[in-house]
N, C-alpha and C positions, 0 to 999 in steps of 0.2 A: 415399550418406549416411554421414556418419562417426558420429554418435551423435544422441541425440535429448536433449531438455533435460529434465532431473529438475525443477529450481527454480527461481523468483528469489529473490534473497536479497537483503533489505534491513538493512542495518547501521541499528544504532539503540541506544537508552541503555538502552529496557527491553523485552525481545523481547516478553513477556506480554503486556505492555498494548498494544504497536502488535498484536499478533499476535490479540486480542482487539478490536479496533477495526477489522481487517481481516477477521475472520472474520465480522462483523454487516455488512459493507459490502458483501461481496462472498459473504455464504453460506456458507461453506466450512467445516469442522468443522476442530477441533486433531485431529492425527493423528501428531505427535509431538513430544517434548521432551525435553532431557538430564533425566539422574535426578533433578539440582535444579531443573530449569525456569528458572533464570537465564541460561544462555546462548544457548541454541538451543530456536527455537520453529516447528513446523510445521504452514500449513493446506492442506486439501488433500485427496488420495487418493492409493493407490499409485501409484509413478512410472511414468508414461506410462499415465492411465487420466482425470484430469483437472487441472486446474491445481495446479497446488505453489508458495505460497507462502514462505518460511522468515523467519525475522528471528533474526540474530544480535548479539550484544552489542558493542557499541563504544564502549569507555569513551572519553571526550573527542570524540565527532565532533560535527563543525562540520555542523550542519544547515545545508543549502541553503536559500536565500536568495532565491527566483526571483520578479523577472528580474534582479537582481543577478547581475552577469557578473564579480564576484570570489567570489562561490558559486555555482556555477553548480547545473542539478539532476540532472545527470549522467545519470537517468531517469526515466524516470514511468510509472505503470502506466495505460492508460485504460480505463474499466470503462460499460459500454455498461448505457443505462437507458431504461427504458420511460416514466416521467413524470418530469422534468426537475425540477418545483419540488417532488413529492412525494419525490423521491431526493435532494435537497441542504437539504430540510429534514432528514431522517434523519440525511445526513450531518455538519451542522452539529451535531444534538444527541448526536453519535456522539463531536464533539470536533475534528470540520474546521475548519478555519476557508477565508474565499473569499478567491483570491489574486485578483491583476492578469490581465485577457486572458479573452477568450472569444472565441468566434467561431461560423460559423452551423454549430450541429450540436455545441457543447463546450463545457464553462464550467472552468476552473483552481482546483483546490484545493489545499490543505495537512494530510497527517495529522497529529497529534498530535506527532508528530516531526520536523515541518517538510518531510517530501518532496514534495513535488507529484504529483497525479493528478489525471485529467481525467474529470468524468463528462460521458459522449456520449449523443450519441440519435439517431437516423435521420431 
């Protein structure tokens, strides 16, 4: 093993608010932020103890567009749920919106900044 993963880091217009829309979607408390909280925003726990999400600032990014394959969506996080319409109601009034595509066990969505995630279920 060469190293182990600290974060993902999702580029976005405003770290807070996706970072505040992920932290109700997926649990996870704010555990850090630059001194102004404009540019770097992290949920999570210490590194290598539980997931670390981050969201940094990117002024002008072209939100992904999926399944537009001139935006592609470069990633997607998928976030595993126990009740399927009880979890994409939350998410919808969280500020998802439901993209194209689902299949048996997944259904495709959009944060608030256009990226795509998938919530699953068994």
């Amino acid at each position: 093993m060469i190293g182990r993963l600290r974060s993902t880091v999702i580029d976005c217009p405003d770290p807070h608010a996706l970072a505040a829309f992920y932290s109700e979607l997926l649990g996870l408390p704010l555990v850090e932020e630059n001194s102004d909280g404009d540019e770097w925003v992290v949920l999570g726990g210490p590194p290598g103890h539980q997931p670390r999400v981050a969201f940094q600032r990117a002024p002008g990014l072209r939100a992904p567009d999926w399944p537009d394959p001139a935006r592609p969506q470069q990633f997607h996080l998928d976030v595993t749920v126990d009740d399927i319409e009880a979890a994409e109601k939350a998410a919808l009034a969280l500020g998802a919106r439901r993209l194209p595509g689902e299949g048996e066990g997944f259904r495709v969505y959009a944060d608030p900044a256009g990226h795509p995630f998938c919530l699953c279920w068994d």
